[in-house]
N, C-alpha and C positions, 0 to 999 in steps of 0.2 A: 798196490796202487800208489806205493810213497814215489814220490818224487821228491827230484834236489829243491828246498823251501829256504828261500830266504825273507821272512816277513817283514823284516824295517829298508832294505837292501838299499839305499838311495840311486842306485846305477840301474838296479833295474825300472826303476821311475822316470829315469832317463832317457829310457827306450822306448817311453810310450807318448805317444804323441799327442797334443793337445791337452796335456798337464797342467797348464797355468788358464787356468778360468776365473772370469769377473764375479767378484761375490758384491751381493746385495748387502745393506746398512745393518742387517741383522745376521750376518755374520753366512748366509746359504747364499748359492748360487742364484742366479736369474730364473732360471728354468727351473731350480726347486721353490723359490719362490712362488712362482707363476702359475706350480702344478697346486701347489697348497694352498694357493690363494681361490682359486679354481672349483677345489673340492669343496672349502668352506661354501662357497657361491653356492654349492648341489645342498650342503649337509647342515647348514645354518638351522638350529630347531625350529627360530623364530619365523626366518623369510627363504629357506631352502628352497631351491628349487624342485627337491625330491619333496618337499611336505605340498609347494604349491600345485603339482603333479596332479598330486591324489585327489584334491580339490575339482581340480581338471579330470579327474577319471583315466589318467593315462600314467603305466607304470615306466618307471625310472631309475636306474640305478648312478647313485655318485660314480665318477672316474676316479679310477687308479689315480695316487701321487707318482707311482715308480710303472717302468718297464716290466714285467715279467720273461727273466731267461731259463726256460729249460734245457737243463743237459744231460743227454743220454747217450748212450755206449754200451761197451761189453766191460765186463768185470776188469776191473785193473785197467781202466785205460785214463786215469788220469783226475774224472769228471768232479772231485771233494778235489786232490790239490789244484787243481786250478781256480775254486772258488777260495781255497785258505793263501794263494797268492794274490788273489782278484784284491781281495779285502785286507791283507796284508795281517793276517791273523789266523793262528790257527783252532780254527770252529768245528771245523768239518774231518771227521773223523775217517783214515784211510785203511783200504784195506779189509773192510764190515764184510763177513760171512753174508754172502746171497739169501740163505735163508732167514735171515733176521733183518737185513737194509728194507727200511721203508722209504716215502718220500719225504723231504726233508725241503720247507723253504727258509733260506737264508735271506734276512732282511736287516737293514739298521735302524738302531733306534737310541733311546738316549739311558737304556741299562740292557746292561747283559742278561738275558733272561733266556728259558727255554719253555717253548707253551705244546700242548701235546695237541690230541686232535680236536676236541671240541674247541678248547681255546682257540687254535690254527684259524678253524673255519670263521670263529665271531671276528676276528682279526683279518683275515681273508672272505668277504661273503660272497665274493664274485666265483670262489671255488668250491661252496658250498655242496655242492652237486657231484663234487669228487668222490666224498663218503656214500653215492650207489657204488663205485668200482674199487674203493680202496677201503677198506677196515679204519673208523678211525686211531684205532691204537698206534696205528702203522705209517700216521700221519706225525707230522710234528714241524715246528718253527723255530731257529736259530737268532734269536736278536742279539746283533753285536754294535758294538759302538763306534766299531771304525767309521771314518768320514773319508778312505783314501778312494782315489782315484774316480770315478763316478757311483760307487756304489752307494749312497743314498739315495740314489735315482732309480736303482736295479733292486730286483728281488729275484734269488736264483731257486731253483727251484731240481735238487740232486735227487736224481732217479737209482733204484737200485741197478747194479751190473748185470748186463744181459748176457747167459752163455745158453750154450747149447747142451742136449740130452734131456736126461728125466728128470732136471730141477725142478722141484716143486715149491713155490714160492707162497707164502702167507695169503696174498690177495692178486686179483688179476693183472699183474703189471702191464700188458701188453695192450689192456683196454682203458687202464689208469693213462699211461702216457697217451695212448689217442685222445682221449678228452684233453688231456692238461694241453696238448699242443695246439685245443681249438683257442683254448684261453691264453697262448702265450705269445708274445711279442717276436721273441727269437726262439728258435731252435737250435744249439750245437750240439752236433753229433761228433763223438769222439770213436775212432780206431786203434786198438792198441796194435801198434807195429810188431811185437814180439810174441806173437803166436796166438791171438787170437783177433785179429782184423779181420779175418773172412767169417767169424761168426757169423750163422745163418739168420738164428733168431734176431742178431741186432738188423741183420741187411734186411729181413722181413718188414721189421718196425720202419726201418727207414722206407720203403719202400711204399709202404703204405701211408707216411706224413705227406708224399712227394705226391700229393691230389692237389687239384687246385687251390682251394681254401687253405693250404697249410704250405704249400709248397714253396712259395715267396718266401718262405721264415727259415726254411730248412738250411744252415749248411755246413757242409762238410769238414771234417780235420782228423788228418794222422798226427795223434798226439806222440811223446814221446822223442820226434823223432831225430834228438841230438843222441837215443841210443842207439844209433844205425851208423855204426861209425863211419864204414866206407860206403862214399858214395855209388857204387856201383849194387851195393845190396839195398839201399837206399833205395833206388830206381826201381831195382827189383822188387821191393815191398810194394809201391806206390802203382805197379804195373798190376801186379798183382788182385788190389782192391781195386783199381779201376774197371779190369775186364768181367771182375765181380760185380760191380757195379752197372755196369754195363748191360748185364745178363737181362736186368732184371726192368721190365716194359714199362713201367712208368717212371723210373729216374731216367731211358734213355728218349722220353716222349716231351719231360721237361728240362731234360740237361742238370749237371750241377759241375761243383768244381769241390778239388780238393786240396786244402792248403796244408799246410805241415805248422807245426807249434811247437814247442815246448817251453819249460820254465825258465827264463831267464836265468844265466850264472850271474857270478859277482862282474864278472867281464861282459856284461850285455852288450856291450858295443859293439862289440868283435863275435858275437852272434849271425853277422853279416843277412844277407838274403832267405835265409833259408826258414829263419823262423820269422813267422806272420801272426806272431801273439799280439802285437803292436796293430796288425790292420782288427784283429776281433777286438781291442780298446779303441779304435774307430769307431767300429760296425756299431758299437753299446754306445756312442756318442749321437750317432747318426740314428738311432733309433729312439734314444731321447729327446732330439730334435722333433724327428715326424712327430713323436707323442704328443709334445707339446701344440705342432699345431693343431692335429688332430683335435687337440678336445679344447680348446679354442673354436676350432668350426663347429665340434659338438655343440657345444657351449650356444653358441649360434643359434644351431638351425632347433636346439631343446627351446630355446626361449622361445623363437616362433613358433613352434608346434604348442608349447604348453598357453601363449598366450591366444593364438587362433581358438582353442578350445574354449577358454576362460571367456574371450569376446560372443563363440559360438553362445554359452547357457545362459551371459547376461543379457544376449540379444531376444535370446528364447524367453528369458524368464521374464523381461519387460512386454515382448508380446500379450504370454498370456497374460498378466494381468493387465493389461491393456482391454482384451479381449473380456476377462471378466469385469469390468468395470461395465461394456457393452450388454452383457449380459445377465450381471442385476437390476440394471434397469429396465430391461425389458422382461425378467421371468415375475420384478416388481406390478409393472402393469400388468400380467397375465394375471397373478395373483389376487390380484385389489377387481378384475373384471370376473373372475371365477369367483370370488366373495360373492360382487353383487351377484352375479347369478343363483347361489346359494341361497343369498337371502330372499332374492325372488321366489323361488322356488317355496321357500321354507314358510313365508307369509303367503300364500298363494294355497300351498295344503293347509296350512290353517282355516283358512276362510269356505276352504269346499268343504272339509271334515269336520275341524273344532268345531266351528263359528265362534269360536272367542279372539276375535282379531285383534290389535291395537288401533283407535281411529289414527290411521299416519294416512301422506296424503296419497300413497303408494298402496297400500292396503285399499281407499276407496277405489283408486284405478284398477285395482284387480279387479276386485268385485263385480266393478262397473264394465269390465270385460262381456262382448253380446257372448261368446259360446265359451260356458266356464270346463276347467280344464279337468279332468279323470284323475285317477288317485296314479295311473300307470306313467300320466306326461309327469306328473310331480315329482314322481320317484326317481324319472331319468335327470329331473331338471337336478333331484340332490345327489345322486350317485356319478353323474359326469364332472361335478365339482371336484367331489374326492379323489376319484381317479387321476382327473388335470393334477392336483396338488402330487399325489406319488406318481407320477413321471415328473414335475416338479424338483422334486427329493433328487428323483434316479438321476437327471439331467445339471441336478447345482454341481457349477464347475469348482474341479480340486483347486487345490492352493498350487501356487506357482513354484517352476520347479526349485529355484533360490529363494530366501527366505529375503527381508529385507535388510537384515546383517548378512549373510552371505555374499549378498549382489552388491554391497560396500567391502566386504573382504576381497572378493574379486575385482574389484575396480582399483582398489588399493595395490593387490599383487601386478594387479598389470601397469600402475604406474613403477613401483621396483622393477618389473623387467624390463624397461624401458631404461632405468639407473644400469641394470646389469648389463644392459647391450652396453651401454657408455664406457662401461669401466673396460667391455671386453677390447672393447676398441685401443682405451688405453693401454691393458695388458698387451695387448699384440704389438703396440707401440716398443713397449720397453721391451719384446723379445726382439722385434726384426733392430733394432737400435744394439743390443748384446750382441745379435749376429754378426753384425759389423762391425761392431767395435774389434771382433775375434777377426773380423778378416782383414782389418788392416792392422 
């Protein structure tokens, strides 16, 4: 899998287009700003929007800072040195025996470090769910300090080499990469031109991304192919994968295309047409773009959905007690008219049974009653009491569903989300303003 590497090369940075980008007063990009500034908004302990979520009862996850690129292939087609020239550093190790290559994300950060798979996932939680299909031994993360060319924005993410026959591989790769490509931004699929491009198992895997949901992300490249000296064998390769391609009912249901690549020489210039390494440093520009606005509108429509909620409970929860206020006043008079009945009752059996009454002036009205009452009307006059009081009990309304600190915490969150739509506004200000500034 080596290829010609040149890490600091200045010519080959010359070749790639839209190099010179506007940096912010802290020394990052616009769009790295904007992605950072973003997340803090979700991940803020204090007033997060993922903490204010949960409050709301609706789950949430922060947005990625960077893109997620997968790249997959057959053995030796190139997919580690194009990441140790992406980054202009070499990280990524060429050439790893099939049996031992795991998945491997490349990302930057501000030390060189290497974290394995439990660390990967707490570092990654959005991939969490990886470790059903992949072992996490067999996982691990790359952080290098490079800042070249977009890749603080990118996180690559190198698949073991797909070949064909009875390899048996540590963990299920072929359902590892299915999932990783639900989670990933791009897709490149690499061919190695010199004798293994018609790989079946890679053309499976491909085959199988090209569904709708993943398909949009998928594309194509005969890596390599400055090693195809004449152009006529050249052609011949590239005919080759295509009618291969072809074969196969769901890349010819969505179409694709297939560009050619390889690593830039010292002479990139004189690379002319044929290499299209320069349009994938596009593509990775262009899809850090949509990112950004993408979660910009997430950003959006999360603050409505999470405040709609918040307005729903506090509306709810001033109802009910609203409603209880209603209804201790009234289970009050039932209460205070079930007493008197009580005591009716209870001086009433006195006066037939005891005769030891108190002269009150309600005891002579009894008495004074023309047809006096049986010991059986007494007892229902005292056991209807008690009954009234335990449906009473059964009937006293709960407490309301917010507390009255909660229903001031939520009132408070929904004045911040109302700051946070402000800022979003301004954030999207200072993006479509860097867009421009780039296009003149």
């Amino acid at each position: 899998e080596t290829l010609r590497f040149s890490p600091m090369a200045e010519t080959s940075k010359a070749s790639i287009p839209g190099t010179p980008t506007r940096v912010s007063s802290i020394g990052a990009t616009v769009p790295e700003r904007i992605m950072h500034r973003l997340r803090q908004i979700y991940t803020d302990p204090d007033t997060g929007l993922v903490k204010i979520a949960l409050l709301a009862k609706i789950p949430l996850l922060a947005p990625r800072e960077k893109i997620t690129v997968l790249l997959i292939g057959n053995h030796s087609a190139g997919k580690s040195s194009f990441i140790n020239w992406y980054i202009e550093e070499h990280i990524q190790s060429v050439g790893v025996a099939m049996e031992t290559a795991g998945i491997t994300f490349v990302t930057s950060g501000k030390k060189r470090e290497t974290l394995m798979g439990l660390a990967t996932m707490e570092l990654h939680p959005h991939f969490r769910s990886l470790a059903d299909h992949c072992k996490p031994e067999f996982i691990a993360t790359e952080i290098s300090t490079s800042k070249r060319k977009k890749f603080p924005m990118i996180t690559f993410v190198d698949t073991p080499g797909l070949v064909d026959g009875d390899m048996k591989y540590a963990f299920d790769v072929d359902r590892s990469i299915q999932w990783l490509a639900g989670e990933a931004d791009l897709i490149l699929v690499f061919f190695d031109p010199m004798g293994q491009a018609l790989c079946r198992r890679t053309l499976d895997v491909v085959e199988s991304l090209k569904q709708p949901a993943t398909g949009a992300k998928v594309h194509l490249y005969l890596s390599k192919a400055d090693e195809i000296t004449l152009e006529k064998d050249r052609h011949r390769v590239l005919m080759q994968v295509t009618q291969n391609l072809c074969k196969r009912p769901a890349l010819n249901q969505y179409g694709f295309d297939l560009g050619t690549i390889f690593l830039p020489k010292e002479d990139a210039l004189a690379d002319g047409e044929l290499n299209q390494i320069g349009e994938v440093c596009q593509l990775f520009e262009k899809t850090i773009s949509m990112s950004v606005q993408n979660t910009l509108n997430a950003l959006e429509a999360d603050c409505q959905r999470v405040a709609a909620a918040l307005r729903t409970q506090v509306a709810e929860a001033k109802t009910v007690r609203a409603r209880r206020k209603r209804q201790v006043a009234g289970f009050t008079t039932a209460i205070l008219a079930m007493l008197t009945i009580f005591a009716f009752g209870a001086l009433h059996f006195s006066a037939l049974v005891l005769g030891a009454v108190p002269q009150l002036p309600l005891v002579e009205l009894l008495v004074a009653a023309p047809d006096a009452l049986d010991l059986q009307t007494c007892l229902i006059l005292t056991v209807v009491p008690l009954l009234g009081l335990l449906l009473v009990t059964q009937l006293w309304p709960r407490a309301a569903a917010l507390s009255d600190t909660q229903i001031h915490t939520s009132e408070k969150y929904l004045k911040h989300i109302d700051k946070v739509l402000e800022e979003r506004k301004e954030l999207y200000a200072e993006y479509l303003g860097d867009a421009i500034a780039k296009a003149t």
